[in-house]
N, C-alpha and C positions, 0 to 999 in steps of 0.2 A: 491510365485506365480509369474510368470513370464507373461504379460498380450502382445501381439501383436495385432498391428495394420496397418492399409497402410492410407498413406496421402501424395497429391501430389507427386501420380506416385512412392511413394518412401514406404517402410517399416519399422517399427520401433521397438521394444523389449523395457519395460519398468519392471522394478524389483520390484513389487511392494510389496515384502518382506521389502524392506529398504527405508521406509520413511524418510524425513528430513524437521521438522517443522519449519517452518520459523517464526510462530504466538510466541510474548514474552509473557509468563506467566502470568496471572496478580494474583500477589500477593496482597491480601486485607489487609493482616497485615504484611506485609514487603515492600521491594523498591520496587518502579514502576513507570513507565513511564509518563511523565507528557507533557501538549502541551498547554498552553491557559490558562486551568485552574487553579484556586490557589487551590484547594482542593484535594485531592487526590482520586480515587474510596474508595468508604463504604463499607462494609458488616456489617449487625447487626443482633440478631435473629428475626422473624417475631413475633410481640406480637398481638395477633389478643384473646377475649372472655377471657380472664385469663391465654390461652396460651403462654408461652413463647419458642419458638422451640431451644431449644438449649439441649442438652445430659446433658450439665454440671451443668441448674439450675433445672434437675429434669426432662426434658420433655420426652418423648416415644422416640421421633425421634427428629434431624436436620433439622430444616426448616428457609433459611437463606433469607433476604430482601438485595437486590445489588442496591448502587448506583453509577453511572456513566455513565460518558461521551462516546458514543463509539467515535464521531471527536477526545478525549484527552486524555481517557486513554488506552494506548497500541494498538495490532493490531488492523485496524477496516478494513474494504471494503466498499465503497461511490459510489456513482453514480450519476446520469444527475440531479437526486433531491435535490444533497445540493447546486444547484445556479437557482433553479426552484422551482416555487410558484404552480406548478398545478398538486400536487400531486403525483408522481414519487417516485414508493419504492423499495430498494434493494430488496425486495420480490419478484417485478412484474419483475424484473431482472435475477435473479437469481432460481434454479439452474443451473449452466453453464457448458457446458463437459470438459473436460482436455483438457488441449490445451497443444501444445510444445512450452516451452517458453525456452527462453537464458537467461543464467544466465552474468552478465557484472558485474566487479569490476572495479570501476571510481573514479580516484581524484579528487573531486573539487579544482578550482584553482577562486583567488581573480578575483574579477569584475575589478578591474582596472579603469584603462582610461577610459576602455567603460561604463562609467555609462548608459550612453544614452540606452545600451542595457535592463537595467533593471529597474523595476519599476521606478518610480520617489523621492521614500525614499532612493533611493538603494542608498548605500556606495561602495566607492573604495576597502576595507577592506572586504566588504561582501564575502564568499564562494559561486562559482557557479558551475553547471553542464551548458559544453558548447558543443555546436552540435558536434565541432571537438573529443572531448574528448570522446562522445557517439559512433561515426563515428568509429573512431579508436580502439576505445575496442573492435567495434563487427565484422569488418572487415573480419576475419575470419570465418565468417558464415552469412554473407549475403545473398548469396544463397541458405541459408536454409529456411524451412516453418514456423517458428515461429512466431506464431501471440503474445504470451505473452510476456513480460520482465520482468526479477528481476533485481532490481539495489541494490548493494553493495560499498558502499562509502567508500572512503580509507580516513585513518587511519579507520579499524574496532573493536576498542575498547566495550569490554562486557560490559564497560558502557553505550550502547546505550538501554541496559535493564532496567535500570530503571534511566534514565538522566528527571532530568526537565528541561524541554527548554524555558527559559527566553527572553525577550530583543526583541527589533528591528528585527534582524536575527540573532539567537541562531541555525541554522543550514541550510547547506548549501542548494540551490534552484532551479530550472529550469531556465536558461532563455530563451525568447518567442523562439526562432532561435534552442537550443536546442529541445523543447517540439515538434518544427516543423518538426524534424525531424521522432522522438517518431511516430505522424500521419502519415509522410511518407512512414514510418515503417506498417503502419494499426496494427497495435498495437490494440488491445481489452481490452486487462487485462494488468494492469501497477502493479506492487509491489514493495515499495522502503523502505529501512531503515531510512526515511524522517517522520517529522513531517506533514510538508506539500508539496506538490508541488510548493509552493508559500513563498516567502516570508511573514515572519509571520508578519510585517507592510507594507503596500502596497497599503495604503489608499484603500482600498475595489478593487482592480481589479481583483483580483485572475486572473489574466493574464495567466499563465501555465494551471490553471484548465479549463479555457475557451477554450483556443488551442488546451486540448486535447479534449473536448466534442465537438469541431465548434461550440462553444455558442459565436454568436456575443456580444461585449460589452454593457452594461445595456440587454441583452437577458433577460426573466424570465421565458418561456414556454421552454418546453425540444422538443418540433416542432419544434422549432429554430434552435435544435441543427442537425449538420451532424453526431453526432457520440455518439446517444445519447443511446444505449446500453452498451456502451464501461464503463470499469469499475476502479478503481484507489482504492490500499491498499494501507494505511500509516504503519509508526510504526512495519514495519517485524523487524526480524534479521535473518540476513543468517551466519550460524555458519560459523569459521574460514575454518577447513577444506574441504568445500567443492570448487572446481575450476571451474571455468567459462567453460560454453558449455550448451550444449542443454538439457533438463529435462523434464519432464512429471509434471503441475503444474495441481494440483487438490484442484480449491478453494473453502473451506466449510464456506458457511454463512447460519447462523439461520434465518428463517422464519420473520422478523423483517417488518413492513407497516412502514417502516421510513427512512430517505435516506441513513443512513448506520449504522453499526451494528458492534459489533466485530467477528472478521472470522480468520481463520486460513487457509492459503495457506501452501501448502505440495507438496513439490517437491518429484520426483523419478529418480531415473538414467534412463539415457534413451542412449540406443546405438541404429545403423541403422542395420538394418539385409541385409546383401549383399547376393544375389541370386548366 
């Protein structure tokens, strides 16, 4: 099925025959992605009345009991609620229409000299995402309409399927100068092969996450914020072959009253239909 649209004066064609998942699998009895936490996601049968739902110890049907994290295990989609105390749910957020978003593949490169630029743990050694690096990858479509982003980090190793991310900074991170651009950008929906936006020790500023919601620092009401609909997926993978350009992103999160959830963003080719 081939779907058309017009946005900003302009016309678009999107294939929406050939999806491309971005969301990582979550495997319950295999490898999988890990960010924070020491334990891995569960799955067990549900034992409820002498029931046990499981095929294998006799039962009628499958009926499975899930534990985990959506902030740590694999893709999730977050919102102005995980640094907001008044209630804020990816629910009351979401559903969201397709938006055209760009797809960017970005080297992080070491913090260096500038530490000053980042958190106050940060290290010389640390991997960063830097505005010029963002700037530059997307150059050639600027003046395009794209309110979303996917970020693709170089070296993209299929390890990031099921990597656990240890340590201080176990993967690389925003800095504030970079994420400032991201808003510049009015950017809505951010998708990155990242655990977090942030450096994962950062003595609590979440700096990057604040820059992009406008949540002043100690903010705790999503009032506060300038962009407090705007939304942020951790934990994607964007498979090898597909190349940087513009795409049809249609992000599916479950019904969830909590600040985020696991979701799976699906991209679709997207070309311009010339008159």
């Amino acid at each position: 099925m081939i779907l058309e649209f017009a946005g900003s004066g302009r016309r678009w064609r999107a294939d929406t025959a050939a999806p491309v998942d971005l969301a990582i699998e979550l495997d319950f009895d295999g490898p999988q992605p890990r960010f924070f936490a020491e334990q891995p996601a569960r799955a067990e049968p549900l034992r409820c009345n002498g029931f046990t739902g499981s095929l294998r110890t006799g039962a009628s049907c499958n009926c499975g009991r899930y534990t985990l994290s959506p902030h740590c295990h694999g893709t999730h989609t977050e919102c102005i609620g995980h640094l907001t105390d008044d209630g804020t749910t990816i629910s009351s957020l979401t559903p969201v229409s397709p938006a055209i978003a760009l797809l960017l593949s970005v080297a992080p490169e070491p913090l260096g000299s500038a530490v000053g630029r980042g958190p106050p743990p940060a290290a010389p050694d640390d991997q960063v995402l830097t505005r010029d690096a963002l700037a530059g990858a997307a150059r050639r479509w600027l003046e395009d309409p794209w309110s979303a982003l996917v970020l693709r980090t170089l070296p993209n190793q299929p390890q990031k399927k099921h990597r656990h991310y240890r340590g201080a900074a176990p993967a690389p991170y925003f800095t504030a100068d970079a994420m400032r651009w991201v808003v510049e950008r009015d950017v809505s929906s951010l998708v990155v092969d990242l655990p977090s936006l942030d450096r994962a020790e950062d003595d609590g500023r979440l700096e990057a996450h604040r820059t992009y919601w406008g949540l002043p620092a100690g903010a705790r009401s999503a009032s506060e914020a300038r962009r407090a609909r705007s939304l942020v997926t951790e934990l994607a993978y964007v498979p090898e072959p597909l190349t940087d350009g513009l795409y049809l992103l249609d992000l599916q999160v479950p019904a969830f009253a909590t600040d985020a959830a696991p979701s799976r963003p699906v991209l679709y080719p997207l070309v311009e239909v010339i008159a």
